[in-house]
N, CA, C and O of each residue as an XYZ file, in Angstrom:
664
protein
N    -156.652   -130.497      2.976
C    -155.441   -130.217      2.241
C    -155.023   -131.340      1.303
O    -153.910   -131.152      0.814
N    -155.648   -132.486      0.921
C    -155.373   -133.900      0.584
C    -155.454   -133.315     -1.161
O    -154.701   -133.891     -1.947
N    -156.478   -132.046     -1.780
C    -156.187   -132.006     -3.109
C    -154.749   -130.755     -3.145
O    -154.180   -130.341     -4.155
N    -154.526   -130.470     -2.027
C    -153.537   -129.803     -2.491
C    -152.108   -130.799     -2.687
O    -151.483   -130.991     -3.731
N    -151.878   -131.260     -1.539
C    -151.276   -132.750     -1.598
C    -150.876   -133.481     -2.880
O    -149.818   -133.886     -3.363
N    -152.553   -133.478     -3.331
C    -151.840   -134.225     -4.578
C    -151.467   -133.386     -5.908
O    -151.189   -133.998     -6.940
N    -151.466   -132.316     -5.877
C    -151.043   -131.471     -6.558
C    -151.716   -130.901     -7.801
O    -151.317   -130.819     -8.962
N    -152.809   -130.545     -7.241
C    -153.926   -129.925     -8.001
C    -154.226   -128.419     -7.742
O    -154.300   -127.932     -6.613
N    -154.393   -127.720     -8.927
C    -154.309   -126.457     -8.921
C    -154.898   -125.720     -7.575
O    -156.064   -126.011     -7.310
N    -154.196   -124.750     -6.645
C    -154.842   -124.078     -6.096
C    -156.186   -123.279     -6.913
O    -157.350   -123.386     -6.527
N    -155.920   -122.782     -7.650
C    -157.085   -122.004     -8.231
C    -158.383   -123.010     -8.830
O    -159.160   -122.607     -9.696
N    -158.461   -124.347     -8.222
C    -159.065   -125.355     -8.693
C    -159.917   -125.660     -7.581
O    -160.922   -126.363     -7.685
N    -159.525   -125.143     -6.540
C    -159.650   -125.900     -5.049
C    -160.970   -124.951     -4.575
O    -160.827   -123.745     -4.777
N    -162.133   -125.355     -4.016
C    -162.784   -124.684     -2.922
C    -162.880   -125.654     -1.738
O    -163.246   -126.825     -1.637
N    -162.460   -124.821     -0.959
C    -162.497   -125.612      0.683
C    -163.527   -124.669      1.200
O    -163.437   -123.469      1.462
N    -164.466   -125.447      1.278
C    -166.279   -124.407      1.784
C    -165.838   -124.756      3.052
O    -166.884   -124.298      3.512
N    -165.253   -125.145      4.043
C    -165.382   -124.830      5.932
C    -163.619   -124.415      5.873
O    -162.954   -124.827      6.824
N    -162.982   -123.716      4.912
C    -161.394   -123.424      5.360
C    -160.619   -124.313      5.162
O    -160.740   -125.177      4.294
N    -159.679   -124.198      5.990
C    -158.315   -124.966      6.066
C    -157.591   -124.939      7.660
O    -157.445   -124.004      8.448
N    -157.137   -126.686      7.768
C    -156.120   -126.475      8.763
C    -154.922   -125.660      8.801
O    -154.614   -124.772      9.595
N    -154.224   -126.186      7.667
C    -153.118   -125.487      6.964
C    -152.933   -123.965      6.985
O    -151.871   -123.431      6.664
N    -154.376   -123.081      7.507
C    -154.101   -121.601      7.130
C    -154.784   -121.287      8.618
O    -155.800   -121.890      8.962
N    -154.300   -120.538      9.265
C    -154.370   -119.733     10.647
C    -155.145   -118.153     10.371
O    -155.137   -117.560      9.292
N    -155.626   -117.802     11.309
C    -156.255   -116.671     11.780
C    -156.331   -116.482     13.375
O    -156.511   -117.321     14.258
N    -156.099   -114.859     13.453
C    -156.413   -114.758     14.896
C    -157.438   -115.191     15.467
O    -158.486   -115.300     14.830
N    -157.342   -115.601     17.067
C    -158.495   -115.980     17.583
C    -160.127   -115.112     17.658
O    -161.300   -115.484     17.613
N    -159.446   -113.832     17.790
C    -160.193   -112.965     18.489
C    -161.455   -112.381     17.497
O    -162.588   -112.248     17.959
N    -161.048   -111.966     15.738
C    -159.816   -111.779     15.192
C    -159.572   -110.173     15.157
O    -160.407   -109.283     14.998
N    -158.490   -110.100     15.308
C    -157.874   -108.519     15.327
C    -158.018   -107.973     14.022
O    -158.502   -106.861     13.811
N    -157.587   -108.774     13.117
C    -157.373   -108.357     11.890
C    -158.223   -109.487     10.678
O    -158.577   -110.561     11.164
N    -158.487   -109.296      9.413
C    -159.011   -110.206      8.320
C    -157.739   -111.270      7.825
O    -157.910   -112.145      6.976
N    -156.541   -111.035      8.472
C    -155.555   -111.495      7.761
C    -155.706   -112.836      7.489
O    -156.855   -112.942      7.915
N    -155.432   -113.916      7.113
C    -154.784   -115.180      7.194
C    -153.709   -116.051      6.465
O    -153.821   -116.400      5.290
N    -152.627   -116.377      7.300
C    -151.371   -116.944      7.158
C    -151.510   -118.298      6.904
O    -152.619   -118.734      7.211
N    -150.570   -119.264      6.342
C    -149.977   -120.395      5.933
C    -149.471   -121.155      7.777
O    -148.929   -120.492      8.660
N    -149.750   -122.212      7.852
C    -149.105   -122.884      9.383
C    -147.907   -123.236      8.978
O    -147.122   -123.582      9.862
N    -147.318   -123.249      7.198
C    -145.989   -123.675      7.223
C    -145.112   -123.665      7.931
O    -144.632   -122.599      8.318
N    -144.697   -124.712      8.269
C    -143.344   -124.584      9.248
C    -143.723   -124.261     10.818
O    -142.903   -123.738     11.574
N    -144.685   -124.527     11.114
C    -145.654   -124.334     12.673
C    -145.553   -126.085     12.985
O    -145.913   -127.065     12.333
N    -144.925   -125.923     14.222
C    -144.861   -127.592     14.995
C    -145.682   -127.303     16.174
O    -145.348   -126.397     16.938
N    -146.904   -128.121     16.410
C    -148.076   -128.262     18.133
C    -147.668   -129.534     18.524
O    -148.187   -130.579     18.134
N    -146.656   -129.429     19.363
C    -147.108   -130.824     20.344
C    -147.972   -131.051     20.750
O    -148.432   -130.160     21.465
N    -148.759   -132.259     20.626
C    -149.932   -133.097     21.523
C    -149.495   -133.915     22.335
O    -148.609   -134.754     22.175
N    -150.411   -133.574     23.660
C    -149.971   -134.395     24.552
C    -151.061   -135.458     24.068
O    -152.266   -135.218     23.998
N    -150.380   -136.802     23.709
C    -151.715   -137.964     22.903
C    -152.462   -138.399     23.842
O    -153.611   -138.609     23.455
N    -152.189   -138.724     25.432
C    -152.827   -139.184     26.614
C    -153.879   -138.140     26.697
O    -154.967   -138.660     26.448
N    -153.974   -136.970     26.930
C    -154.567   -136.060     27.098
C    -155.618   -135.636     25.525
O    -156.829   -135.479     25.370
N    -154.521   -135.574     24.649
C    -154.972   -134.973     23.334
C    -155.252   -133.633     23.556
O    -156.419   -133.247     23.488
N    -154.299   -132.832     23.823
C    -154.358   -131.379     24.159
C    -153.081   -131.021     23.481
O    -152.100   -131.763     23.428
N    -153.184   -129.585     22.861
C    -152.048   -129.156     22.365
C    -151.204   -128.315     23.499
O    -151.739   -127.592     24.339
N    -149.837   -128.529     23.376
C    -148.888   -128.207     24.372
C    -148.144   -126.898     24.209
O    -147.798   -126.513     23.092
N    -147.868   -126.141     25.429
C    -147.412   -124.931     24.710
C    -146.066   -125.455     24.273
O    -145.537   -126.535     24.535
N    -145.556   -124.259     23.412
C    -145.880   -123.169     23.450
C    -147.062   -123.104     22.004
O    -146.879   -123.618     20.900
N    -148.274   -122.299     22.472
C    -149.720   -122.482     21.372
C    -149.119   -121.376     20.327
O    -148.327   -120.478     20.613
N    -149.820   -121.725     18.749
C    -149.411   -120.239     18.346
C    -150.028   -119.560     18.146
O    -151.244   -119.747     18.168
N    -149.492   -118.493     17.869
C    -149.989   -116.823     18.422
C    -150.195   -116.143     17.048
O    -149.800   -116.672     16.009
N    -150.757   -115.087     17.079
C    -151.383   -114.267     16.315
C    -150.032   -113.556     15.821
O    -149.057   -113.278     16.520
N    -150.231   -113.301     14.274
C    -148.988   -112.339     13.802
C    -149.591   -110.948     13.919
O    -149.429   -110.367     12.846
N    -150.135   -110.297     14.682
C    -150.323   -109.091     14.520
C    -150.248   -109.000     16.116
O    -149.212   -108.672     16.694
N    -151.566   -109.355     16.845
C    -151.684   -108.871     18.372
C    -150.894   -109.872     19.245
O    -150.624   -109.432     20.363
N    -150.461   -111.141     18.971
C    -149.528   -111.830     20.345
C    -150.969   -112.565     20.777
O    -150.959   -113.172     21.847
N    -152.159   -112.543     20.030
C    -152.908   -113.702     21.092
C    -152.695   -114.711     20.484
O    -151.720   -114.932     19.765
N    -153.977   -115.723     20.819
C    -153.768   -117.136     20.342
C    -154.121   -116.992     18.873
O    -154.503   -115.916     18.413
N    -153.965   -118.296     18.007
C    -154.079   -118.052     16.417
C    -154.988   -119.685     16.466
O    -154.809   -120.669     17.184
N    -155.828   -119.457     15.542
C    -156.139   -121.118     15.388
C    -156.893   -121.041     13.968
O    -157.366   -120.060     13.393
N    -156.847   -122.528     13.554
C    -157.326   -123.033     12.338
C    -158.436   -121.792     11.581
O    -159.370   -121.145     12.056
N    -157.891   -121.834     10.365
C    -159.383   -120.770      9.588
C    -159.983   -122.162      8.529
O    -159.855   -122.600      7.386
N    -160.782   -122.481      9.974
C    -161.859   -123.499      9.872
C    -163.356   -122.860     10.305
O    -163.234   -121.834     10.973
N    -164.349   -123.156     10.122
C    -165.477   -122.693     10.165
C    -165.445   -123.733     11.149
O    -164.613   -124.640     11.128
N    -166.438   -123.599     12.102
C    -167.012   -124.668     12.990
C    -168.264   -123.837     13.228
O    -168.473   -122.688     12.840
N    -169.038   -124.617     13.923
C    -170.547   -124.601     13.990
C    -170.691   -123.249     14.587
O    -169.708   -122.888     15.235
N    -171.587   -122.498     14.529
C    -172.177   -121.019     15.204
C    -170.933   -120.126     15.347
O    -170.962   -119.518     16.418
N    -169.984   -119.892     14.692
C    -168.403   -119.341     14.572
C    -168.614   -118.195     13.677
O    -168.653   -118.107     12.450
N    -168.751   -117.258     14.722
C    -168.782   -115.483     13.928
C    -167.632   -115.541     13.829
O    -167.266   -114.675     13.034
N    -166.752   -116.151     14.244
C    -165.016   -115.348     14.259
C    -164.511   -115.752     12.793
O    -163.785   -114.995     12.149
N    -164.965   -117.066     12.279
C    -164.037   -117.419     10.830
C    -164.619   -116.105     10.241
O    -165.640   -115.431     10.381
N    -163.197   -116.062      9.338
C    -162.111   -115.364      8.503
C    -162.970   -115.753      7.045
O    -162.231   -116.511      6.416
N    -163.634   -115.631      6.646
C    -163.876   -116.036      5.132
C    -163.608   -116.101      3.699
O    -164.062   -116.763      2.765
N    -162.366   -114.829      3.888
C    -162.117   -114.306      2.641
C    -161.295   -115.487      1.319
O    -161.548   -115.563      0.116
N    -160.452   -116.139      2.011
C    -159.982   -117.416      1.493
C    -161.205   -118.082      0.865
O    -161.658   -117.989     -0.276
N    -161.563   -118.692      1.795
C    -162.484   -119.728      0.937
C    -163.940   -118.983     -0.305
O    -164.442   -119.539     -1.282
N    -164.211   -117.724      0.223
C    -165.235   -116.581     -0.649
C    -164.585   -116.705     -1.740
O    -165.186   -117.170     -2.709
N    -163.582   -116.429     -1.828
C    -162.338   -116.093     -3.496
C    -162.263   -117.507     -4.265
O    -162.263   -117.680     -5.484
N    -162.192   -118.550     -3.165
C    -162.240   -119.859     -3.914
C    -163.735   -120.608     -4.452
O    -164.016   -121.402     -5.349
N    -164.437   -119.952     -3.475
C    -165.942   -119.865     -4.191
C    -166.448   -118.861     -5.838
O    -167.106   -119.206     -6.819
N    -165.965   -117.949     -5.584
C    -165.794   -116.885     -6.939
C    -165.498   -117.909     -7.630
O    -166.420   -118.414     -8.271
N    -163.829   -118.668     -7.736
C    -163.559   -119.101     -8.787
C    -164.003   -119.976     -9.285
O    -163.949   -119.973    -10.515
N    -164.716   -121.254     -8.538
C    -165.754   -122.255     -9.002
C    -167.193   -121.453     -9.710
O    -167.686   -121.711    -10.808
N    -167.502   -120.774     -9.054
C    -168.470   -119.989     -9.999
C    -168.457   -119.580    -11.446
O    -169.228   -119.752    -12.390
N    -166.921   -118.780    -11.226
C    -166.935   -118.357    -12.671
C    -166.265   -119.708    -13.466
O    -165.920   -119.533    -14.635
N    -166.133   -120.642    -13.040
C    -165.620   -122.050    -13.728
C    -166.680   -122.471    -14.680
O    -166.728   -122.550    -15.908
N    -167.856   -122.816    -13.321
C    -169.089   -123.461    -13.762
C    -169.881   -122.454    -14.737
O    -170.434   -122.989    -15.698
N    -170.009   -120.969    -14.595
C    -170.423   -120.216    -15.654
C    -170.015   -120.425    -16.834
O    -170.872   -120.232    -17.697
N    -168.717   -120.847    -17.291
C    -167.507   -121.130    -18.211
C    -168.206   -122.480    -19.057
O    -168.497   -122.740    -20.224
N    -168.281   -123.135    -17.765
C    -169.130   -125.054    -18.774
C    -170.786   -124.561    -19.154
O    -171.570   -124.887    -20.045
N    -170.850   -123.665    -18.056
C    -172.995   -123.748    -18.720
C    -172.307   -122.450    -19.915
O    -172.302   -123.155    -20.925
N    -172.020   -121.731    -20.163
C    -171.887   -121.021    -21.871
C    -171.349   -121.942    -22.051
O    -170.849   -121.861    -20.928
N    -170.912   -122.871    -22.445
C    -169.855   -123.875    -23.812
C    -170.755   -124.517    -23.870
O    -170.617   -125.286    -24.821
N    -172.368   -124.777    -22.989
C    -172.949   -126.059    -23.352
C    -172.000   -127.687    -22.523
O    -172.585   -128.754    -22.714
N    -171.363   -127.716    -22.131
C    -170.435   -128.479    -21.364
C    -171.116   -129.744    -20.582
O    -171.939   -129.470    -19.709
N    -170.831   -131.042    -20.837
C    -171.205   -131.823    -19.747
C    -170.463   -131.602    -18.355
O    -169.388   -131.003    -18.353
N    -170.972   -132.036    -17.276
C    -170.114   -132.107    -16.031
C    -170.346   -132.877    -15.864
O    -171.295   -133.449    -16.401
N    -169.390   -133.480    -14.765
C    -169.589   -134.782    -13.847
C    -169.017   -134.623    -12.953
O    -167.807   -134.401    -12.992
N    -169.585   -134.675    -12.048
C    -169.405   -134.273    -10.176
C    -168.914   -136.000     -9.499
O    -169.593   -137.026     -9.542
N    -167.974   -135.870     -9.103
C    -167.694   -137.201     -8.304
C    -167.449   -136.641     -6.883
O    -166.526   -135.893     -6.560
N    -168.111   -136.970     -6.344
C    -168.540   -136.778     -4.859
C    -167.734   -137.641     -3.608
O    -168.343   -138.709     -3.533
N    -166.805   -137.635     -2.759
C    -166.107   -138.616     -1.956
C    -166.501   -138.726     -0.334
O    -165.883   -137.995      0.440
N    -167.314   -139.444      0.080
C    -166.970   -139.547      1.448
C    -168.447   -138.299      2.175
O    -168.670   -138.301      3.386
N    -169.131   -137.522      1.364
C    -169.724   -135.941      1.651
C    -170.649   -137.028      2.507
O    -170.825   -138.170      2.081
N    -171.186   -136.586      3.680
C    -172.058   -137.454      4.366
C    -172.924   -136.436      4.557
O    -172.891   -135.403      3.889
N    -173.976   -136.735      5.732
C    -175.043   -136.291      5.835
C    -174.777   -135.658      7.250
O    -175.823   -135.185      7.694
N    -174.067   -135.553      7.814
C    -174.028   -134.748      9.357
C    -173.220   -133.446      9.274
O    -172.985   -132.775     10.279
N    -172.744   -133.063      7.870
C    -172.698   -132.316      7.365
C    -172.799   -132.171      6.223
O    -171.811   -132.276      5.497
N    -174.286   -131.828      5.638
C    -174.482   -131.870      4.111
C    -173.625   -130.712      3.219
O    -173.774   -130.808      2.001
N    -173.214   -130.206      3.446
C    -172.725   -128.970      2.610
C    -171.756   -129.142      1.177
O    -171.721   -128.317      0.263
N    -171.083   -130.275      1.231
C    -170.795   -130.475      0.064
C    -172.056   -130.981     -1.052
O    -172.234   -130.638     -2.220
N    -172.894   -132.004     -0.115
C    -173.933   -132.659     -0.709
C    -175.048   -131.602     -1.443
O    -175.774   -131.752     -2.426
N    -174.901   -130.773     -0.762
C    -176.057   -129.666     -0.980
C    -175.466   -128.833     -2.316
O    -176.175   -128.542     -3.280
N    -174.154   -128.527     -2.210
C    -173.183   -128.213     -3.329
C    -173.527   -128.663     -4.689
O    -173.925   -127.910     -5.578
N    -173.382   -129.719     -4.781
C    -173.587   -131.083     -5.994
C    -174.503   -131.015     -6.190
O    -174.720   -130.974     -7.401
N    -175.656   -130.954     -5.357
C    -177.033   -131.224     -6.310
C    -177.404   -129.951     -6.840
O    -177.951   -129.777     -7.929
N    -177.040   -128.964     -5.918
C    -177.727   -127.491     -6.587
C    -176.621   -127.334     -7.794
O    -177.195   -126.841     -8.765
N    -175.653   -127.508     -7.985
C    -174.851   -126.852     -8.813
C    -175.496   -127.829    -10.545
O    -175.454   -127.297    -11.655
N    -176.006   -129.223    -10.284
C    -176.801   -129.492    -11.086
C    -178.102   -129.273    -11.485
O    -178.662   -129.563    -12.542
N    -178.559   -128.647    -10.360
C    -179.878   -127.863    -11.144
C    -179.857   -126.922    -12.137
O    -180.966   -126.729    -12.635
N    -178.977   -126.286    -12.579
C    -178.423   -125.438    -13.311
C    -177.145   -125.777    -14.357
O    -176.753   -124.857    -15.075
N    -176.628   -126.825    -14.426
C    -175.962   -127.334    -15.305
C    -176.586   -128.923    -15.691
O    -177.400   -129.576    -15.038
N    -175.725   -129.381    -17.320
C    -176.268   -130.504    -17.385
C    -175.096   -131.201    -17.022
O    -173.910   -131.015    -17.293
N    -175.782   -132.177    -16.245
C    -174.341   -133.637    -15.550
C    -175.045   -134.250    -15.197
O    -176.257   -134.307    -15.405
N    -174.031   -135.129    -14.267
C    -173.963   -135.953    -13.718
C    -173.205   -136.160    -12.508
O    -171.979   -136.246    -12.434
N    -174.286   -136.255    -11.288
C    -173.193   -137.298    -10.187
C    -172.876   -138.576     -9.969
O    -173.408   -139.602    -10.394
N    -171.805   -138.393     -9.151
C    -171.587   -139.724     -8.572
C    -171.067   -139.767     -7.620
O    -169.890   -139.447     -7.456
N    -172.179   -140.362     -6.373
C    -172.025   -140.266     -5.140
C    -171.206   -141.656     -4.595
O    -171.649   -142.792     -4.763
N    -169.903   -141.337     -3.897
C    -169.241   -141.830     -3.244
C    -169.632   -142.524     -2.396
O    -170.755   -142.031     -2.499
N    -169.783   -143.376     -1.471
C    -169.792   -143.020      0.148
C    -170.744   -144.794      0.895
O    -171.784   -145.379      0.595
N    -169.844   -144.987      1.731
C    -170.523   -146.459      2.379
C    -171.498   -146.422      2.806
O    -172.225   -147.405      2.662
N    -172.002   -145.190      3.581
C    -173.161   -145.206      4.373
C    -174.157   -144.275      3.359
O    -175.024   -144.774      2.642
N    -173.926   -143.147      3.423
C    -174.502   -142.244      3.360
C    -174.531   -142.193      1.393
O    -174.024   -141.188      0.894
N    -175.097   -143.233      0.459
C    -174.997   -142.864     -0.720
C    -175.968   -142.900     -1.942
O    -175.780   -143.160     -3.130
N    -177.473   -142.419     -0.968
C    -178.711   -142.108     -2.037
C    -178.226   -140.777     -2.552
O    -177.706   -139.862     -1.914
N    -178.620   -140.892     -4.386
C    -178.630   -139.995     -4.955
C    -179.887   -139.359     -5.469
O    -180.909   -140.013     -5.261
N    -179.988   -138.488     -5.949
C    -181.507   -137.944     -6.808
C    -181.577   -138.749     -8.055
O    -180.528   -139.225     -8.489
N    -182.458   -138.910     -8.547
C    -182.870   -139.732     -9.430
C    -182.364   -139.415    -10.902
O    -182.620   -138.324    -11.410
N    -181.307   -140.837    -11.889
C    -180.759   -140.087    -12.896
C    -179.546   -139.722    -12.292
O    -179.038   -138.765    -12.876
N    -178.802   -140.192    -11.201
C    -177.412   -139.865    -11.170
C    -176.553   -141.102    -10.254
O    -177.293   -141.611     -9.412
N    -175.777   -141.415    -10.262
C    -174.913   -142.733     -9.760
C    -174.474   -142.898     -8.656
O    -173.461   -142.205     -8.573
N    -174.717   -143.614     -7.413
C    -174.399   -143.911     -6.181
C    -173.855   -145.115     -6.097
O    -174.401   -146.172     -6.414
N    -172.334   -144.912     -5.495
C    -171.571   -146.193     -5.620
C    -171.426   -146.256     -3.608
O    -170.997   -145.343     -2.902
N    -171.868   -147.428     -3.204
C    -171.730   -147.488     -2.111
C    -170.321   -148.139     -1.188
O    -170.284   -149.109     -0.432
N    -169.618   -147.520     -1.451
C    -168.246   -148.197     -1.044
C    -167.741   -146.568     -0.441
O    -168.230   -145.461     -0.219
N    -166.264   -147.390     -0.355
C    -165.154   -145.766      0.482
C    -164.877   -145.769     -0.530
O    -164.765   -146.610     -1.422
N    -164.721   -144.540     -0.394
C    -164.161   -143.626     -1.375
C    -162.464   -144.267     -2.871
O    -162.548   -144.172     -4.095
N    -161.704   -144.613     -2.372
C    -160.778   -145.709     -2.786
C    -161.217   -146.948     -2.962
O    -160.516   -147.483     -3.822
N    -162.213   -147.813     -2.480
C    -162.593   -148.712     -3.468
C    -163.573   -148.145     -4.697
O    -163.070   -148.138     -5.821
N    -164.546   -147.807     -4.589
C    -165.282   -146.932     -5.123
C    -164.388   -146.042     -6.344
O    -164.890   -146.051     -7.468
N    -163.651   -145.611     -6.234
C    -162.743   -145.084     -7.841
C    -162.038   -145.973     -8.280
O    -161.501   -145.752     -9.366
N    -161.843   -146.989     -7.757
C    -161.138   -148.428     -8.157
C    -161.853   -149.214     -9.591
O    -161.333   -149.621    -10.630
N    -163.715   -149.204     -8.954
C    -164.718   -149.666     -9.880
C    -164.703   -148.713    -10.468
O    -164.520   -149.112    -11.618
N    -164.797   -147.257    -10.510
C    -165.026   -146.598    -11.492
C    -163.985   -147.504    -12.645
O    -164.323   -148.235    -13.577
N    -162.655   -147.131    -12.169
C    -161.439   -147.592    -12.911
C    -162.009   -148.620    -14.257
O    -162.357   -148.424    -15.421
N    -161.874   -149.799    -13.344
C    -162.417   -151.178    -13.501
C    -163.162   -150.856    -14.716
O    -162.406   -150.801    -15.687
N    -164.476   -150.609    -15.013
C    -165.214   -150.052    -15.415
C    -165.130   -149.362    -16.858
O    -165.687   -149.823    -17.854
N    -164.377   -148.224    -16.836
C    -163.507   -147.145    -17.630
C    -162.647   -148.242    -18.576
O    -162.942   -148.533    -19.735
N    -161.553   -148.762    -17.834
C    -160.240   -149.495    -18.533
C    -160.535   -151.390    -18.418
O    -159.776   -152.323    -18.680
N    -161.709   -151.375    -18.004
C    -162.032   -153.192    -17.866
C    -160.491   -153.724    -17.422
O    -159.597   -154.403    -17.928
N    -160.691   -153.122    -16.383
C    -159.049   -154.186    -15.536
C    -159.702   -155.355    -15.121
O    -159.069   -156.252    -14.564
């Protein structure tokens, strides 16, 4: 939720594993999915368990949880993040007709879950750009594109640096 945060277009945004921020039934009863706005979970921090009362499904009364993808998870809800995939598609269709450079800046995408990583490079096989891979540990790039090995906030700092010679 950190680009919504900073106040960047929803219709800008793909979140490829979901959102905390947006709920679905557990089970799921229905395709629906809701906003957690205004939803408070106590944690017990000793434990790190959420405390009732848990929340519940707006349709059937069961439990409701994150429309997050997690590993081998038939139950996520997809339709959110599918629509936000559409719209990067028809984005990037938009720059390859104009002829368009891109430049992919990449933050933090590691390797124990490649899926953003996998994102970036394929989406340059098919457009002309450039990356630039973020990331302390994890920051070989393909050959012909920029790996800055720092976190993410120092790392756009040098970009900065760089750009405006601070």
């Amino acid at each position: 939720g950190q680009f919504h945060k900073a106040g960047f277009d929803a219709e800008r945004i793909e979140e490829c594993h979901g959102s905390i921020h947006h709920l679905q039934c557990i089970q799921p009863c229905t395709d629906q999915i809701w906003t957690e706005e205004g939803l408070i979970v106590n944690v017990d921090e000793i434990k790190f368990e959420a405390e009732n009362p848990l929340p519940g499904c707006k349709n059937c009364c069961n439990l409701s949880r994150p429309n997050v993808l997690m590993f081998g998870d038939s139950n996520w809800i997809s339709q959110r993040t599918d629509e936000q995939s559409l719209n990067l598609q028809k984005w990037l269709q938009k720059i390859k007709t104009e002829k368009g450079n891109l430049v992919i800046i990449e933050l933090g995408a590691g390797l124990s879950v490649p899926t953003v990583r996998r994102t970036s490079e394929s989406i340059l096989k098919s457009i002309k750009g450039i990356l630039i891979r973020i990331n302390p540990i994890d920051y070989k790039v393909p050959s012909g594109n920029i790996s800055i090995p720092f976190g993410a906030l120092e790392g756009i700092k040098k970009i900065l640096n760089k750009l405006y010679d601070f």
